[in-house]
PDB file of the backbone (N, CA, C, O) and the ligand in Angstrom, with CONECT records:
HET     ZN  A 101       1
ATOM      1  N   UNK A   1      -9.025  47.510 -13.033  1.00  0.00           N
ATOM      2  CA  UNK A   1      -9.991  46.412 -12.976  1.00  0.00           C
ATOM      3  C   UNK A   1      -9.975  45.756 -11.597  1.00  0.00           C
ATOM      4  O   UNK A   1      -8.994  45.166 -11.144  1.00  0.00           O
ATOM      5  N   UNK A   2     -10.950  45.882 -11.070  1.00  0.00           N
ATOM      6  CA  UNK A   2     -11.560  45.280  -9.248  1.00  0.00           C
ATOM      7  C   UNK A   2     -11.194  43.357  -9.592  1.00  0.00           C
ATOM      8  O   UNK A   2     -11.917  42.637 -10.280  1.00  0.00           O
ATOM      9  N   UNK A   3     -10.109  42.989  -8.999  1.00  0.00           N
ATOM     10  CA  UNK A   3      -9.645  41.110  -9.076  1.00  0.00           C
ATOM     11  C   UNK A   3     -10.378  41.170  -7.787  1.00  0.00           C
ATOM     12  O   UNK A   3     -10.338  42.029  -6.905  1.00  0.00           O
ATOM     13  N   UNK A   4     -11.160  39.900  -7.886  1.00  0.00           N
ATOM     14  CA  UNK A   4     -11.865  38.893  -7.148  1.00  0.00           C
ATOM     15  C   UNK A   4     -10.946  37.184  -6.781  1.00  0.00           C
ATOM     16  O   UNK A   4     -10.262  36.565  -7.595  1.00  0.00           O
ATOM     17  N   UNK A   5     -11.201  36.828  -5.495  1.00  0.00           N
ATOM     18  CA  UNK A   5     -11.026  35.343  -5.693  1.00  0.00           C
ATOM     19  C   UNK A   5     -12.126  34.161  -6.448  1.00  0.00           C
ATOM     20  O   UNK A   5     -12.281  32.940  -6.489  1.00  0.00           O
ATOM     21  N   UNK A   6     -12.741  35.408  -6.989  1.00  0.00           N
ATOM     22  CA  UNK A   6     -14.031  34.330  -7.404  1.00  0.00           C
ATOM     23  C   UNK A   6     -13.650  33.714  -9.106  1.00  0.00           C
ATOM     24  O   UNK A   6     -13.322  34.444 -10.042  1.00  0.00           O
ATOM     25  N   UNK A   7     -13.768  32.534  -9.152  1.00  0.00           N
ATOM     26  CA  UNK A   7     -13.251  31.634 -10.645  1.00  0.00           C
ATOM     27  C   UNK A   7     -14.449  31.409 -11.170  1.00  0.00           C
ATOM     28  O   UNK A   7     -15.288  30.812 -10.495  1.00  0.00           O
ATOM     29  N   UNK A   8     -14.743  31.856 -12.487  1.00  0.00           N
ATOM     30  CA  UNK A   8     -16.067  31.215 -13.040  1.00  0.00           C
ATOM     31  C   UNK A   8     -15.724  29.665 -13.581  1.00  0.00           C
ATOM     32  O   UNK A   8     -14.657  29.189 -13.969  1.00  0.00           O
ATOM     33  N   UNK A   9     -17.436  28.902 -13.415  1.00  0.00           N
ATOM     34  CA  UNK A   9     -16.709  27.543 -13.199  1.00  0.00           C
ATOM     35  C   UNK A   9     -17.017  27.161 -14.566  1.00  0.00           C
ATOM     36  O   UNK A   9     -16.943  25.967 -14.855  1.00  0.00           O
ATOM     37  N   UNK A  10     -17.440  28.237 -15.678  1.00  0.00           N
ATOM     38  CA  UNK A  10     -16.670  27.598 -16.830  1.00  0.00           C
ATOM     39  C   UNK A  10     -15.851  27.449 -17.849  1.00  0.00           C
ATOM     40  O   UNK A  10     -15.790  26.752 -18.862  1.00  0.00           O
ATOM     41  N   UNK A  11     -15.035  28.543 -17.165  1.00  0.00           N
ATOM     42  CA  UNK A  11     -13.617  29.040 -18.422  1.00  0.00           C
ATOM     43  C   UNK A  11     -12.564  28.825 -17.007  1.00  0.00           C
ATOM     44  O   UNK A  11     -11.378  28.775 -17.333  1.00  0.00           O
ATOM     45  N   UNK A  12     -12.783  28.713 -15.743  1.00  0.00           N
ATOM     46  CA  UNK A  12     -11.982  28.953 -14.912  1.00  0.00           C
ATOM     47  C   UNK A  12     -10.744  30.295 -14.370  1.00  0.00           C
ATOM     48  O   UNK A  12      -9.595  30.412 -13.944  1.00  0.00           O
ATOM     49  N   UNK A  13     -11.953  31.109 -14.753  1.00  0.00           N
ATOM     50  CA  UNK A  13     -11.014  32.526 -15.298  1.00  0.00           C
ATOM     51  C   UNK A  13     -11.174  32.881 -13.823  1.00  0.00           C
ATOM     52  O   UNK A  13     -11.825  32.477 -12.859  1.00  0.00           O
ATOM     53  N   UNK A  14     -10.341  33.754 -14.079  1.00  0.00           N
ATOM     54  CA  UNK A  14     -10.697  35.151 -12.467  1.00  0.00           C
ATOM     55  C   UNK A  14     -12.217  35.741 -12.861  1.00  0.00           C
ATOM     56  O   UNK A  14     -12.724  35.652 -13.979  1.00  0.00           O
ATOM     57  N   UNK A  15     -12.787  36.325 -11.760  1.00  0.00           N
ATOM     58  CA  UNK A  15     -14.057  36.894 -12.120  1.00  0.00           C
ATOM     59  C   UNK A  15     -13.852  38.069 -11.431  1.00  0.00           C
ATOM     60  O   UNK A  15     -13.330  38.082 -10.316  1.00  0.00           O
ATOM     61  N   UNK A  16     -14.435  39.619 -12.338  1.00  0.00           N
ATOM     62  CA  UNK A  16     -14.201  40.808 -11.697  1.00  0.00           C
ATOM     63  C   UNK A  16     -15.651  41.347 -10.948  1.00  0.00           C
ATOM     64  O   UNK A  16     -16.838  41.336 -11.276  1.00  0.00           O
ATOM     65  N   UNK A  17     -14.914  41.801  -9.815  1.00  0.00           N
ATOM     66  CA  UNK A  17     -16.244  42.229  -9.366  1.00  0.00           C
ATOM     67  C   UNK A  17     -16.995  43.523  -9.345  1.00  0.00           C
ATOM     68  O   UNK A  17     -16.291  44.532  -9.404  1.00  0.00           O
ATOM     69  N   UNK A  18     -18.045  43.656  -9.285  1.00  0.00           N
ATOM     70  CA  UNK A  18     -18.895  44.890  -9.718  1.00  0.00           C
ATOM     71  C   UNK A  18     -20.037  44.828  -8.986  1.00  0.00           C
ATOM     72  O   UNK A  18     -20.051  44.126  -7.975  1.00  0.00           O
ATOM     73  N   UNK A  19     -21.672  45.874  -9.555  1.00  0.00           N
ATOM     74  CA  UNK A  19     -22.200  45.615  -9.040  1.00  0.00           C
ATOM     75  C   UNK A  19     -23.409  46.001 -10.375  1.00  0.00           C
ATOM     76  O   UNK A  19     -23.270  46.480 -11.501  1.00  0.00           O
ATOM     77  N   UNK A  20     -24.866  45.415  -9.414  1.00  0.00           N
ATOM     78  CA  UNK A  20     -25.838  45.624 -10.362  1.00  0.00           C
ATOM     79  C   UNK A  20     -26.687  47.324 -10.603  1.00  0.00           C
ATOM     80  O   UNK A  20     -27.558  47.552  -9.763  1.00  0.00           O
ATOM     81  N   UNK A  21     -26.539  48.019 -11.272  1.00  0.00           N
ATOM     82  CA  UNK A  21     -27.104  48.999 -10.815  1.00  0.00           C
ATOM     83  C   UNK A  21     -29.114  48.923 -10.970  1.00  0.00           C
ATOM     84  O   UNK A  21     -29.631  48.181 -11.806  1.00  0.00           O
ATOM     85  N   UNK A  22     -29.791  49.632 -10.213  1.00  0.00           N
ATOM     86  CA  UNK A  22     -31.080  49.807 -10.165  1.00  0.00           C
ATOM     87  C   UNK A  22     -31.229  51.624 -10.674  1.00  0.00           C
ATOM     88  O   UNK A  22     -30.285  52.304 -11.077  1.00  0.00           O
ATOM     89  N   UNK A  23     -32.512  52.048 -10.528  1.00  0.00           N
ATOM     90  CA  UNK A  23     -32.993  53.423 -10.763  1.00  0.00           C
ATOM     91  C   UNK A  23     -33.826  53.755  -9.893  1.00  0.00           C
ATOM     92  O   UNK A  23     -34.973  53.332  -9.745  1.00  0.00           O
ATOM     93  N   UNK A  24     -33.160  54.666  -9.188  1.00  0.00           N
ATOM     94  CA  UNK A  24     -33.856  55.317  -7.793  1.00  0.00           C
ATOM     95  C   UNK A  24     -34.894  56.118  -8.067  1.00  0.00           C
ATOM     96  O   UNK A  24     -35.707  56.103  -8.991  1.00  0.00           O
ATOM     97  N   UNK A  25     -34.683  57.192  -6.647  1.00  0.00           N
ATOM     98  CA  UNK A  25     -35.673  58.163  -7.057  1.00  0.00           C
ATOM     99  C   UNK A  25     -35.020  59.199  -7.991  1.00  0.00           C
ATOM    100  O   UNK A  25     -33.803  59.067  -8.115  1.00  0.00           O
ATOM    101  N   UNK A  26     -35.395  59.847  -8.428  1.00  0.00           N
ATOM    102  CA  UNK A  26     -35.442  60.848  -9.953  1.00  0.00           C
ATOM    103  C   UNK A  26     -34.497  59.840 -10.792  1.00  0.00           C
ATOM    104  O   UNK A  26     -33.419  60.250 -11.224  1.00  0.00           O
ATOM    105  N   UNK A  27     -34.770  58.992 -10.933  1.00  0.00           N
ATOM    106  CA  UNK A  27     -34.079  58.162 -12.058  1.00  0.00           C
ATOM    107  C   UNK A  27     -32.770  58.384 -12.313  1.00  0.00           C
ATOM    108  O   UNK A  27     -32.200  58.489 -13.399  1.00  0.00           O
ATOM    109  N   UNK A  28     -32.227  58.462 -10.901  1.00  0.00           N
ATOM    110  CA  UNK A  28     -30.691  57.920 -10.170  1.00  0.00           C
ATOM    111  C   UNK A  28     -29.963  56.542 -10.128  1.00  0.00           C
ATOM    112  O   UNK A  28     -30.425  55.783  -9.277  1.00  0.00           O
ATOM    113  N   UNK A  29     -29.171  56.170 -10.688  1.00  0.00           N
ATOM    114  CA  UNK A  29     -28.703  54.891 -10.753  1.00  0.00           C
ATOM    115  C   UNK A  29     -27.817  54.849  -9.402  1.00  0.00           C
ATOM    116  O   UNK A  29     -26.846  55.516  -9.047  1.00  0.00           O
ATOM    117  N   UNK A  30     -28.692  53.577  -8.663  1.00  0.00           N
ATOM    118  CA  UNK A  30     -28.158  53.143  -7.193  1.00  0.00           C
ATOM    119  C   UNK A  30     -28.119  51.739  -7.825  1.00  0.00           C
ATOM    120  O   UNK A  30     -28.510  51.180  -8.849  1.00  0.00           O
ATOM    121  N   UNK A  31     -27.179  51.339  -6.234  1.00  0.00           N
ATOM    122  CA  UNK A  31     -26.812  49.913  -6.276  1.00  0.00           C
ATOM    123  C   UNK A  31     -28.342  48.724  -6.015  1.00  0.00           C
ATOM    124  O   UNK A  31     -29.254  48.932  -5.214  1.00  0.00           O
ATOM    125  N   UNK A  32     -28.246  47.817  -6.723  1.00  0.00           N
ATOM    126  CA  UNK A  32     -29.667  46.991  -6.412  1.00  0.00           C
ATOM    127  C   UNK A  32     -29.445  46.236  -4.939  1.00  0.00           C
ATOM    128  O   UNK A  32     -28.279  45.869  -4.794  1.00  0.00           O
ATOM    129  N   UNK A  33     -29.988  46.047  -4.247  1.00  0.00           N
ATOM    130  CA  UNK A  33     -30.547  45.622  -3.250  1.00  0.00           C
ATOM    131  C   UNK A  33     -31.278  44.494  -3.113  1.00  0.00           C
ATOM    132  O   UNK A  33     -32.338  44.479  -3.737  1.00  0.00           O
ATOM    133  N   UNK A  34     -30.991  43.509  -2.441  1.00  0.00           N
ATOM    134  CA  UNK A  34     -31.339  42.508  -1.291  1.00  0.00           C
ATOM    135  C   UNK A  34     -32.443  42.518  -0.594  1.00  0.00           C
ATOM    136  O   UNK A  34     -32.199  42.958   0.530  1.00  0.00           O
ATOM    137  N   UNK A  35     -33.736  42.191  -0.751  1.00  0.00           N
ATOM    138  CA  UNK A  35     -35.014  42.608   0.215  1.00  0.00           C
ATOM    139  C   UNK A  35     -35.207  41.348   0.997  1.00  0.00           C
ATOM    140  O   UNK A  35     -34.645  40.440   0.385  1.00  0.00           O
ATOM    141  N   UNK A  36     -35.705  40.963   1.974  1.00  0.00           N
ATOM    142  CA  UNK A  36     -36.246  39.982   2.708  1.00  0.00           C
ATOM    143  C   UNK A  36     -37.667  39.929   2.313  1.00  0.00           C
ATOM    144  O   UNK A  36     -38.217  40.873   1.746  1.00  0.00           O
ATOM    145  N   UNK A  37     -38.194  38.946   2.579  1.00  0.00           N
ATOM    146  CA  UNK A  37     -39.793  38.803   2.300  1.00  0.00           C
ATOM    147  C   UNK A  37     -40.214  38.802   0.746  1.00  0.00           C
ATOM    148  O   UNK A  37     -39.542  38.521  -0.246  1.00  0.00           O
ATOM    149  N   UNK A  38     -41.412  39.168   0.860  1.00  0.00           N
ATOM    150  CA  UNK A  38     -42.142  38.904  -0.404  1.00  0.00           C
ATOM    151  C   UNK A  38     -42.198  40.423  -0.531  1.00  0.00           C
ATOM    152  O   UNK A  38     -41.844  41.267   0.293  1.00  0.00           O
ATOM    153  N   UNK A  39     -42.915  40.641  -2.194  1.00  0.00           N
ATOM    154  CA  UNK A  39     -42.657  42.209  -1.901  1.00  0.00           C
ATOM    155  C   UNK A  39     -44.378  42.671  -2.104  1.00  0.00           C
ATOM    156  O   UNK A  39     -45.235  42.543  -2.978  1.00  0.00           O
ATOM    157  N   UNK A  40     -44.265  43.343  -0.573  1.00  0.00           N
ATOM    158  CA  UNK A  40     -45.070  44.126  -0.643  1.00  0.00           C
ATOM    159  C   UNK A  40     -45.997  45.023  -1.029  1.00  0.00           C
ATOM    160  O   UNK A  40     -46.231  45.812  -0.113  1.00  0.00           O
ATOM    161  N   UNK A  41     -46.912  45.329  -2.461  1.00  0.00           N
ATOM    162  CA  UNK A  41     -47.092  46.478  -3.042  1.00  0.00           C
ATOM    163  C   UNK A  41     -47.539  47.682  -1.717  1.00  0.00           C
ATOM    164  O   UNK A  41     -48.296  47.253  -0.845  1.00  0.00           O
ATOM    165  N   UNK A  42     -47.105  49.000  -1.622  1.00  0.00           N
ATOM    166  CA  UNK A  42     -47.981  49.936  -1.544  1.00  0.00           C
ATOM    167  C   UNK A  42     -48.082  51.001  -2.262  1.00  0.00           C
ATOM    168  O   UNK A  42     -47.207  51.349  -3.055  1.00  0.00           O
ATOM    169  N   UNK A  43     -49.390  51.763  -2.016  1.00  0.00           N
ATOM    170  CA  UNK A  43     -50.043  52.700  -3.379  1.00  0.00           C
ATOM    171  C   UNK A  43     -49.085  53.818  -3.130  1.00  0.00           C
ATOM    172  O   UNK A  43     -48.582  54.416  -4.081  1.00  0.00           O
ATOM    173  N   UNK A  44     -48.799  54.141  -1.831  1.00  0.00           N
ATOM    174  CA  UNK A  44     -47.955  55.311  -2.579  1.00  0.00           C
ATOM    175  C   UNK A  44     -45.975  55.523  -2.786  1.00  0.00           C
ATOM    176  O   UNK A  44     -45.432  56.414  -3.438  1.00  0.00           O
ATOM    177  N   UNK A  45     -45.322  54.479  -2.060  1.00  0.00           N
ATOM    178  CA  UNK A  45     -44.739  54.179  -2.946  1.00  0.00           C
ATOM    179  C   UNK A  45     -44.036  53.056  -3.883  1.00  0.00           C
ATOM    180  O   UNK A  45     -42.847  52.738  -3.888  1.00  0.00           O
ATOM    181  N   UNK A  46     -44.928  52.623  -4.552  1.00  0.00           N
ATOM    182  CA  UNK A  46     -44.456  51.042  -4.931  1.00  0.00           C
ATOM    183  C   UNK A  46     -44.756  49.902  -4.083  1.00  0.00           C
ATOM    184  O   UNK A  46     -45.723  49.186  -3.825  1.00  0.00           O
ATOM    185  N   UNK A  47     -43.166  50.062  -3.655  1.00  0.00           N
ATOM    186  CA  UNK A  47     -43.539  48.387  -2.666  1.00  0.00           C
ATOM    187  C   UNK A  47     -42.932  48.921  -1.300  1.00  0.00           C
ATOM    188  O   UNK A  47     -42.126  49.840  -1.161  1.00  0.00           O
ATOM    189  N   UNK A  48     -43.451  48.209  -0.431  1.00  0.00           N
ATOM    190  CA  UNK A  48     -42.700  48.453   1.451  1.00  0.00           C
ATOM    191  C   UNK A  48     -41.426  48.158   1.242  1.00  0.00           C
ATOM    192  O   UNK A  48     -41.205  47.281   0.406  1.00  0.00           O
ATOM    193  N   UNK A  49     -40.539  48.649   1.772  1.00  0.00           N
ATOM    194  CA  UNK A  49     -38.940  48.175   2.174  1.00  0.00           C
ATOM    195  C   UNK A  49     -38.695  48.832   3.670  1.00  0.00           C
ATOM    196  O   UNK A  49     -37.613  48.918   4.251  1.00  0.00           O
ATOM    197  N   UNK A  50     -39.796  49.207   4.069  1.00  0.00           N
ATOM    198  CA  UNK A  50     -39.703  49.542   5.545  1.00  0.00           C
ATOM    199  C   UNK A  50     -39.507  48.602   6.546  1.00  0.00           C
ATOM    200  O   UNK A  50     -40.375  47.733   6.625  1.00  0.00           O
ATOM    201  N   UNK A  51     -38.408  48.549   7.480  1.00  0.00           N
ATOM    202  CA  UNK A  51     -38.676  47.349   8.763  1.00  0.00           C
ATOM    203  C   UNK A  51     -38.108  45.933   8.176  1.00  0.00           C
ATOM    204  O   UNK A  51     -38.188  44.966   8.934  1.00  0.00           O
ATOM    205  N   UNK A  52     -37.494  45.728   6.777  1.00  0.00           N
ATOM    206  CA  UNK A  52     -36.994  44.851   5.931  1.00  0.00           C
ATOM    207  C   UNK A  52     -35.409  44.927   5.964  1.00  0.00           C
ATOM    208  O   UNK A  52     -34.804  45.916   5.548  1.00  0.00           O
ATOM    209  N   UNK A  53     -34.609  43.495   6.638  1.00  0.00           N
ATOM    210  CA  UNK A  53     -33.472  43.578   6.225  1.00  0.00           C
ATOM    211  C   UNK A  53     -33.056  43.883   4.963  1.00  0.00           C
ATOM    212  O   UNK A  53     -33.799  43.397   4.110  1.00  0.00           O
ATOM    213  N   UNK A  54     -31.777  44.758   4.364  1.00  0.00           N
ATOM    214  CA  UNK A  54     -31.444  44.705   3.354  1.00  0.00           C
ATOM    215  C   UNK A  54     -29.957  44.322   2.766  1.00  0.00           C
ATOM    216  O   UNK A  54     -29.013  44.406   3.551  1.00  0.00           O
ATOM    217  N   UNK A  55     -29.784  44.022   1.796  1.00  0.00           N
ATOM    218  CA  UNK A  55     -28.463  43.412   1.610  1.00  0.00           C
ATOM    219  C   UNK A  55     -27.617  44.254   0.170  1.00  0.00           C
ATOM    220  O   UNK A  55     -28.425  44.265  -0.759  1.00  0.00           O
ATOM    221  N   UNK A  56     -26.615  44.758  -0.143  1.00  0.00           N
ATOM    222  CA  UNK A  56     -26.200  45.602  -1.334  1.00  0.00           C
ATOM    223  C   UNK A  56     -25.439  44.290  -1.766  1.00  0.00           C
ATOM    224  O   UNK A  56     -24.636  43.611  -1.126  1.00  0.00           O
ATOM    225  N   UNK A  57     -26.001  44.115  -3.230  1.00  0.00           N
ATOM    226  CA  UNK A  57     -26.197  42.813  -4.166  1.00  0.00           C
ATOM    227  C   UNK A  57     -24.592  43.469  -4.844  1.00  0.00           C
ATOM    228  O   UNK A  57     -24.174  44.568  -5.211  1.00  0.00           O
ATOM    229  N   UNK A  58     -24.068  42.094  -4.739  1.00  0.00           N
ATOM    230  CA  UNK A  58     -22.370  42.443  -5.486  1.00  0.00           C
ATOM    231  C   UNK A  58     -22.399  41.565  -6.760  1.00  0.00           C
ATOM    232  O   UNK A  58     -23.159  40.598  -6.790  1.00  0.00           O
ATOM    233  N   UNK A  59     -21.658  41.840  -7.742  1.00  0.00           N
ATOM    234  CA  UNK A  59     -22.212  40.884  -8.755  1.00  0.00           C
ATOM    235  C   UNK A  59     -20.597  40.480  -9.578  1.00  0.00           C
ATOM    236  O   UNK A  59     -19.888  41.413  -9.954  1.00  0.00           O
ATOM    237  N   UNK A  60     -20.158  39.042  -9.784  1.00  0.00           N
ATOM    238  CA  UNK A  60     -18.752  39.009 -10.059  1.00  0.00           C
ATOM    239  C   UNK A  60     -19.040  38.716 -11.332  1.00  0.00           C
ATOM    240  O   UNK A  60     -20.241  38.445 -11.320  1.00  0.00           O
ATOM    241  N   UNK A  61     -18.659  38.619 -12.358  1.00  0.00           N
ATOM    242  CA  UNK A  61     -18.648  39.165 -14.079  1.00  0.00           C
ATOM    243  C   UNK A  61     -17.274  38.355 -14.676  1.00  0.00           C
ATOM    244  O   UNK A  61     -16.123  38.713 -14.425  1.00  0.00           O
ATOM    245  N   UNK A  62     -17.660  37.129 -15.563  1.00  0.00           N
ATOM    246  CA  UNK A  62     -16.673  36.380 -15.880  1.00  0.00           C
ATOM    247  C   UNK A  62     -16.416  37.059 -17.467  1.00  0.00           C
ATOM    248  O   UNK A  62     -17.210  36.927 -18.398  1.00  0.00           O
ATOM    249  N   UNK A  63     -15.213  37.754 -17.521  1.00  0.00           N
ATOM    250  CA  UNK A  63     -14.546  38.478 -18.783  1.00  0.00           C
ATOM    251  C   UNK A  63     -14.500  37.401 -19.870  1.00  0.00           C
ATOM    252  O   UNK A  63     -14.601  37.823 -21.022  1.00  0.00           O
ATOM    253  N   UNK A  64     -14.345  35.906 -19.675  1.00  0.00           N
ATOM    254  CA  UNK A  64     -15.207  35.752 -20.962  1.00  0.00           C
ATOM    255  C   UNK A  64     -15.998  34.958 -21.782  1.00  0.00           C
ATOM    256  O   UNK A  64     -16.058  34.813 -23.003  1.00  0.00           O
ATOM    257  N   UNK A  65     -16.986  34.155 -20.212  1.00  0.00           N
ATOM    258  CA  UNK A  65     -18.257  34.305 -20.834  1.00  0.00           C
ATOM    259  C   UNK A  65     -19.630  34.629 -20.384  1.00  0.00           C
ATOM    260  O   UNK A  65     -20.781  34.254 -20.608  1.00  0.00           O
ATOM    261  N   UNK A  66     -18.770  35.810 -19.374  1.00  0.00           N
ATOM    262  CA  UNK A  66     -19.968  36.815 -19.343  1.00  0.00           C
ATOM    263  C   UNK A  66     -21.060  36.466 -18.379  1.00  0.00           C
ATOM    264  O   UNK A  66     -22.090  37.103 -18.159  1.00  0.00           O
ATOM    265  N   UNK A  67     -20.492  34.895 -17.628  1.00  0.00           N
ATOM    266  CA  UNK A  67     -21.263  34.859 -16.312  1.00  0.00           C
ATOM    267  C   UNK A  67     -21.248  35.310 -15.442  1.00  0.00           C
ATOM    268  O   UNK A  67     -20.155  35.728 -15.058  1.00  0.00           O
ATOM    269  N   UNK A  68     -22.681  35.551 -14.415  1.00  0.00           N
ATOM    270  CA  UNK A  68     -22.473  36.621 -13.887  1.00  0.00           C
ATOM    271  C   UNK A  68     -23.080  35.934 -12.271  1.00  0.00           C
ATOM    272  O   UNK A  68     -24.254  35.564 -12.238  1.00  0.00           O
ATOM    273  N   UNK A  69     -22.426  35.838 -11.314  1.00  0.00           N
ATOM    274  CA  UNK A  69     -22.898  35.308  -9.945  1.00  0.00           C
ATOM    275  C   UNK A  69     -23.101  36.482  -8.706  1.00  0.00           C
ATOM    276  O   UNK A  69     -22.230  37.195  -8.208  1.00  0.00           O
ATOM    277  N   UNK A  70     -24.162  36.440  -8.479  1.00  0.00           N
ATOM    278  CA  UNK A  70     -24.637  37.741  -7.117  1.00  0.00           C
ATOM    279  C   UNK A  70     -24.510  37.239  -6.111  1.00  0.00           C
ATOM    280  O   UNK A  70     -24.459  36.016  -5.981  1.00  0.00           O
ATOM    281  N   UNK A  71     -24.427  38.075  -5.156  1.00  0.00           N
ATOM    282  CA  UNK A  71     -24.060  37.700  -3.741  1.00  0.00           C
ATOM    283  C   UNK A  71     -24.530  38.780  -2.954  1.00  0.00           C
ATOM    284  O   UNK A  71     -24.118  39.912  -3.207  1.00  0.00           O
ATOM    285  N   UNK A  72     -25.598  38.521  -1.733  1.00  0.00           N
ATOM    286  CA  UNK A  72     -25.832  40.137  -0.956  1.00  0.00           C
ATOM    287  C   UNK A  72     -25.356  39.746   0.310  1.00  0.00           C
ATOM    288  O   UNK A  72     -25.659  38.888   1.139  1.00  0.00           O
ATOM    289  N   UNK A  73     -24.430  40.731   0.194  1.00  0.00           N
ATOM    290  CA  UNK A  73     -23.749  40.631   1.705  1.00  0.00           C
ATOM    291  C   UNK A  73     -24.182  41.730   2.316  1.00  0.00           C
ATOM    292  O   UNK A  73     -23.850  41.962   3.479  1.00  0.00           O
TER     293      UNK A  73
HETATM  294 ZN    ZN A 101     -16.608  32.139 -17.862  1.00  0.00          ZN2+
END
């Protein structure tokens, strides 16, 4: 189990850290992502993420009650 310094602030527990998963291309589970801006639609694929800072979204998970705080570093 991944220990964090992170305390959820309402059991005051340790919080473990993880991450969020998304569904890529061929319906690949990648890590979710951080976009800057508004999102873009385009027609062919979805939305722009071109030329857009991005950030890999970490997510700490309080064992027990299940709160959950993101962070994109
Ligand atoms: Zn908690």
């Amino acid at each position: 189990m991944a220990r964090s310094d992170h305390i959820c602030p309402n059991c005051k527990e340790e919080m473990e850290e993880g991450l969020l998963l998304d569904r890529g291309h061929g319906n690949r589970p990648v890590p979710q992502e951080w976009l800057e801006g508004k999102p873009e639609p385009s027609f062919f694929i979805g939305l722009k993420t071109k030329n857009k800072r991005k950030r890999r979204v970490i997510a700490y998970r309080c064992p027990s009650c299940g709160l959950l705080q993101e962070y994109a570093r």
